[in-house]
C-alpha positions in Angstrom: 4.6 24.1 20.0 4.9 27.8 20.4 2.8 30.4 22.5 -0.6 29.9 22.4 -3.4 32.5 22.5 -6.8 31.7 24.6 -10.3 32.6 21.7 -12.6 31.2 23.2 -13.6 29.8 26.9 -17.3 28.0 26.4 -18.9 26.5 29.5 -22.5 24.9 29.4 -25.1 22.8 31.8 -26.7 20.1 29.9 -29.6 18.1 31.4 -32.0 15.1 30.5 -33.7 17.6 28.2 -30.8 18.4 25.8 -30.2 14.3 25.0 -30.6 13.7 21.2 -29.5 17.1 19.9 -26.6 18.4 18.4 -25.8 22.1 20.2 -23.5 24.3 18.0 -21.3 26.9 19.8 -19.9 29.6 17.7 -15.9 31.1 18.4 -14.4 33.5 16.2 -10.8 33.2 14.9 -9.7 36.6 14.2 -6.3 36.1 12.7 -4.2 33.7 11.2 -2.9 30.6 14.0 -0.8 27.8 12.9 -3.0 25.6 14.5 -6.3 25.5 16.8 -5.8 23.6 20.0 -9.4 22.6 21.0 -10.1 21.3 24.7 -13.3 19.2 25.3 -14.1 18.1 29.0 -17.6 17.2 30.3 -18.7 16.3 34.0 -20.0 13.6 35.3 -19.2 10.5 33.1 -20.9 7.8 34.8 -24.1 7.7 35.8 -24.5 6.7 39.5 -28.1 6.6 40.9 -28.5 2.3 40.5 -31.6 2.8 41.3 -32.4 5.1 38.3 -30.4 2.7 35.9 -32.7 -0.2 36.7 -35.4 1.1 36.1 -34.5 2.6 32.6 -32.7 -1.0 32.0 -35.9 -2.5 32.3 -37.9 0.0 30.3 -35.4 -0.5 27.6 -35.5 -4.7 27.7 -39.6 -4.7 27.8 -40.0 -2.0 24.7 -37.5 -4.8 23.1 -39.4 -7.6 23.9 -36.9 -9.2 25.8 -37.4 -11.3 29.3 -36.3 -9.4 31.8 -36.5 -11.9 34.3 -32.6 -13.3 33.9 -31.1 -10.1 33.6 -28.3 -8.7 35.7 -28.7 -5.1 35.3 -25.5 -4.9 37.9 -22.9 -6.2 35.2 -24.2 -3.1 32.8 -23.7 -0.4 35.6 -22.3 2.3 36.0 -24.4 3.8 32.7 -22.7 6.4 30.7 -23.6 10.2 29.9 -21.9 10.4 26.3 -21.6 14.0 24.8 -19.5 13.8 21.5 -17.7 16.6 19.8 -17.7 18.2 16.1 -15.8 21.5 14.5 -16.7 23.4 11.6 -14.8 25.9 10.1 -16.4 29.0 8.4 -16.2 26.8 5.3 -16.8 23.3 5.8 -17.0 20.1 8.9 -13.3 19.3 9.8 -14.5 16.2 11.7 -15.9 14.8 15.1 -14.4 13.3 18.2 -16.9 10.6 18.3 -14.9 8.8 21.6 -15.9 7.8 25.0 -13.5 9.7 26.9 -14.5 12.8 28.7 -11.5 14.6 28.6 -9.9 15.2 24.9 -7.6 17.3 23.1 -7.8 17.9 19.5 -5.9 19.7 17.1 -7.0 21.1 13.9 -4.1 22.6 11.5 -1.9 21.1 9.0 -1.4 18.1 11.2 -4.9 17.4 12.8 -6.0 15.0 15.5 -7.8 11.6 14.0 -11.3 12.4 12.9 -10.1 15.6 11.6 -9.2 17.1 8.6 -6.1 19.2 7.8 -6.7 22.5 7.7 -5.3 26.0 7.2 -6.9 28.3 9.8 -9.5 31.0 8.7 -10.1 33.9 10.1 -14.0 33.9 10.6 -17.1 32.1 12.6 -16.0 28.7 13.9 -18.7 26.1 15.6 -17.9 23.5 18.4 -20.9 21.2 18.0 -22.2 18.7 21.1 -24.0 16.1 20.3 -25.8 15.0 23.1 -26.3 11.0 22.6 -26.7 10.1 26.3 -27.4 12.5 29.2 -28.6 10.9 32.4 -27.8 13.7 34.7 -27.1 17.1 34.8 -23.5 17.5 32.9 -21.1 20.3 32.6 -19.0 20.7 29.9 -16.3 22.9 29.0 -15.0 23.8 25.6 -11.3 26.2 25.3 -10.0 27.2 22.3 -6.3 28.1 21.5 -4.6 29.3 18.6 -0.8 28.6 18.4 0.9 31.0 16.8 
């Protein structure tokens, strides 16, 4: 790969409150790239107050009718924040990053990361999405955007 060019450096807090919602973040791509290199990192992944996780363990099990009485909420610790990641182009949804990792690259261009669709690059309004499936704590998550030229 050749040089790369920074576009765009987005950094959010996400708390409890975000959960459930899909949070778009617009970039714009002002000339032609050969490819977009998109990092995606968010902080912490695992949820650590045991305390916390027990109770909403148990919450969970008695709104599912289940006997809580034999379970070992230990073996299901340490609970996960989960924050997923999308991109749309100024012309259609090139995919999501739907994994469990915390720390991806993805790459969006004629050869483009799994989940992804090739794609010539537009100038234009891009969005990173989040979609906020699990958020336990307060998160921070981090979003760069390079095009390779």
């Amino acid at each position: 790969m050749g040089e790369e060019i920074l576009i765009a450096d987005i950094q959010r807090v996400f708390t409890p409150s975000d959960e459930k919602r899909h949070i778009g973040f617009e970039f714009e791509v002002k000339r032609q790239y050969k490819y977009l290199k998109i990092n995606y990192a968010y902080s912490p992944k695992d949820f650590t107050d045991d305390a916390r996780s027990a109770e909403l363990l148990f919450d969970c099990a008695q709104k599912s009718l289940v006997d809580v009485g034999g379970i070992h909420f230990k073996n299901a610790l340490p609970f996960k924040n989960l924050l997923t990641l999308s991109v749309d182009s100024p012309s259609m949804t090139l995919g999501c990053a739907h994994r469990h990792d915390n720390d991806i690259e993805i790459m969006i261009g004629a050869a483009s990361s799994c989940g992804f669709l090739p794609a010539r690059i537009e100038t234009g309004v891009w969005t990173a999405v989040v979609s906020t499936h699990c958020v336990l704590s307060v998160v921070t998550a981090r979003i760069t955007v390079r095009g390779g030229i």
